[in-house]
N, C-alpha and C positions, 0 to 999 in steps of 0.2 A: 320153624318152631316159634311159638308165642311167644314173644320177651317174659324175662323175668316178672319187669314192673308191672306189665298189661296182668300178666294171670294173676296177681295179686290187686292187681283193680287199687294198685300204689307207683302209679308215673312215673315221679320223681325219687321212686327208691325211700322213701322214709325210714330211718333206721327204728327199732324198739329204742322206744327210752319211758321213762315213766310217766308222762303226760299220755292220758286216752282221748283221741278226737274223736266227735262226734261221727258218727259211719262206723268207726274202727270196730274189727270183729277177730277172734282167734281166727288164726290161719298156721298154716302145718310150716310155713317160713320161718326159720328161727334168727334170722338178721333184720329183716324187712317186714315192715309191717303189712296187714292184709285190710281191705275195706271192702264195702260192703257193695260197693257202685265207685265205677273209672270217678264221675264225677267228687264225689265223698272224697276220695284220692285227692285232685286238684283242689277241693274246700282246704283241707289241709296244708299244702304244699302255699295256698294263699296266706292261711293265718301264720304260716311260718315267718315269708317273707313280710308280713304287716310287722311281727317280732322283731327280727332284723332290722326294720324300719327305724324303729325305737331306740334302737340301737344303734344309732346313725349307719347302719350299712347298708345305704342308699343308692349304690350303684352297681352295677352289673360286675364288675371289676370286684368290687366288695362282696356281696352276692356270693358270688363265685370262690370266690376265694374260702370262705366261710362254709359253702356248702361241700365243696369239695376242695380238703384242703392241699396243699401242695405235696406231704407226706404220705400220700396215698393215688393221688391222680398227676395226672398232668394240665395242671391248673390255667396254664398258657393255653394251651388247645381249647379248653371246654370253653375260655371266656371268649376265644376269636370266634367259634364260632355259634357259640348264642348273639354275639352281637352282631354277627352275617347275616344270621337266618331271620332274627328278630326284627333287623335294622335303626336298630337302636344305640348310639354311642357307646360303648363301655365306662365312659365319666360320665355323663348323664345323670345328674342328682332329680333322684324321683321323687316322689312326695306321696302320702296318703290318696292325694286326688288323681292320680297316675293310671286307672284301671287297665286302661285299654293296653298303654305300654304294659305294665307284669302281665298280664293275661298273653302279648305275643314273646314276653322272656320266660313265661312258664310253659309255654309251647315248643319254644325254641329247647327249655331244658330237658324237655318228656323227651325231643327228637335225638338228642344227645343220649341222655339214659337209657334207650329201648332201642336205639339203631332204624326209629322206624318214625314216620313223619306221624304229632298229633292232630285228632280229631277236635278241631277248636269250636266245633257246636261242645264236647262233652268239657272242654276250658272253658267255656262260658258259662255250661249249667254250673259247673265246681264253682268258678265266681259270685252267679247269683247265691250260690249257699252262704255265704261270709257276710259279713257286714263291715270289715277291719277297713278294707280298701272299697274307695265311693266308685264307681264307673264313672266316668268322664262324661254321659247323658245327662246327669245330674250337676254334674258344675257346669258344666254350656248352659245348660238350664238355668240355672241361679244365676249365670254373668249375664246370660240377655236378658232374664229378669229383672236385674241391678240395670244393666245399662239401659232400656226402655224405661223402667221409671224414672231414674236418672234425666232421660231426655225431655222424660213430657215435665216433671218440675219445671227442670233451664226455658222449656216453652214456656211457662207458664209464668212465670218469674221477669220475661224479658222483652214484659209490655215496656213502650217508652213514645213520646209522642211530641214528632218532629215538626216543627214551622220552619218559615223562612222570614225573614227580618231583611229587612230593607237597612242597609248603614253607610250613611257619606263618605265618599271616598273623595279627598281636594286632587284634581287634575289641575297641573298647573302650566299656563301654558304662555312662553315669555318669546318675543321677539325683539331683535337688534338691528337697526341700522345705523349705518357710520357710512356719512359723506364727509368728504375733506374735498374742498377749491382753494385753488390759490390764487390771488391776481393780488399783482405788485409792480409798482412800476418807478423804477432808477433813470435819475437824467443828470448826464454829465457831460456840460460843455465848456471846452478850456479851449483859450488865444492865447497860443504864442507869437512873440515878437524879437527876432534879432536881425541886428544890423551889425551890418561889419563895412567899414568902408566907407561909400556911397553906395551897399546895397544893403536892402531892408528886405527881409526875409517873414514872411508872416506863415503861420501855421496857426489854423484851427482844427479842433479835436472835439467832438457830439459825441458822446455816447448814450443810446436809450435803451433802460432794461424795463418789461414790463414782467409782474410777479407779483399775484391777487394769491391769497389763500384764502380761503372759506372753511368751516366745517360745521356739519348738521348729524347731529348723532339723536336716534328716537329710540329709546329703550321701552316697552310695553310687557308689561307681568300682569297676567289675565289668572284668576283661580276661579273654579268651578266648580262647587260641589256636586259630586254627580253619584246617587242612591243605585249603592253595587248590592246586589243581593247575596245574603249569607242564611246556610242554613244553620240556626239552634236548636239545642234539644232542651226543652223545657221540660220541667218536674210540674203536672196537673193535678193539683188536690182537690181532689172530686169524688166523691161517693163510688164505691165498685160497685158492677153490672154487675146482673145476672150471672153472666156467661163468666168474668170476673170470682164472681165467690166460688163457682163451680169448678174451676181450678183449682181456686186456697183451699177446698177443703178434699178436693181429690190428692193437693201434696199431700197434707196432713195423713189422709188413712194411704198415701203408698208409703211415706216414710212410715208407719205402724208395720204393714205389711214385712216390708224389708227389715225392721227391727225383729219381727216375729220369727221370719224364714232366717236369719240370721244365728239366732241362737238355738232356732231347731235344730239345724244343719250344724253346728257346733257340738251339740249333745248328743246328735245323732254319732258324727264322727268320733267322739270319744266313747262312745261305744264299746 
């Protein structure tokens, strides 16, 4: 048998309350609202969550809790497993630019409501109907927009123009020598004389010491300056090239550009 939410071309069950969405049409459901196309359904169930949004109930946990609240469902189950099937954290704080994540937890929620897996071509058309939540095409798009200009600026920006300088470096180059000689020379000759008696006893004593010192000590301290090469980066004020202006004026209209796509997409988003 058809789920509920499918025959009523309402997904995620919408209850009756006094806001009319766009699709919305009389249907013989007296809890559940009825639309006009499955898609119409999911536009819905998006500006809902965009509401919420506002409302800081920005996470799946939240979400959930909110949509179905613990008073009537079993609120633990529905959030385990929209966050299984979705793959998406239950904290996860979403933001406006999040499309593609709500698009697989409005999926995940139709497969919980209906018992039956959704068809995410007819979550996508329901998407493209909204304008509350941007698709994630469009911010990739704007952040490699941002980042490519971004880069050819910093090119542009980060002429700089290197020499090399030649600058004296003192090598000092010292040598020592230390000789020491010795030459010296001690002379020591003593006569002795004793007599005892009638005998006479004589001693002589020479002693020669020779002991020369010398010393030559040559100290030499040589410096040389000797031209080590060092690269500088000079600042040259010089008229800009060609090639030159055609960058300064290519920043000029990207930063315009980025100014422009900036608060389109701002006013877009407040939408």
């Amino acid at each position: 048998m058809t789920p509920r939410g499918i025959r009523n071309n309402n997904p995620l069950n919408i209850r009756h309350n006094a806001g009319v969405f766009k699709g919305e049409i009389n249907g013989k459901d007296k809890t559940f609202k009825t639309f006009s196309t499955i898609p119409y359904g999911y536009r819905a169930a998006f500006v809902i969550l965009h509401t919420y949004l506002t409302k800081d109930c920005n996470t799946i946990e939240k979400i959930i809790t909110r949509w179905a609240p613990p008073s009537e469902n079993n609120t633990q189950a529905y959030i385990a497993k929209v966050e299984k099937w979705s793959g998406i954290p239950k904290d996860k704080v979403l933001t406006a630019a999040d499309g593609a994540d709500y698009m697989l937890i409005v999926a995940a929620m139709s497969a919980v409501e209906n018992g039956i897996n959704a068809d995410i071509n007819q979550v996508k058309a329901g998407f493209d109907l909204q304008n509350k939540i941007a698709p994630v095409r469009k911010q990739t798009y704007i952040g490699n927009t941002l980042r490519v200009l971004f880069l050819v600026m910093l090119f542009s920006l980060c002429g700089a123009c290197k020499t090399k300088q030649y600058i004296p470096v003192e090598t000092v180059k010292t040598k020592y020598r230390d000789k020491i000689l010795r030459d010296s020379m001690f002379l020591y000759d003593s006569v002795f004389v004793k007599q005892t008696a009638d005998t006479v006893f004589f001693e002589r004593y020479r002693y020669l010491y020779k002991d020369k010192i010398m010393r030559d000590s040559i100290f030499v301290n040589d410096t040389i300056r000797v031209p080590y090469p060092v690269e500088v980066v000079k600042e040259i004020k010089k008229p800009l090239s060609s090639w030159q202006n055609f960058q300064l004026w290519c920043g000029r209209i990207a930063l315009i550009i980025v100014l422009f796509l900036l608060i389109y997409f701002v006013l877009k988003i407040k939408q």
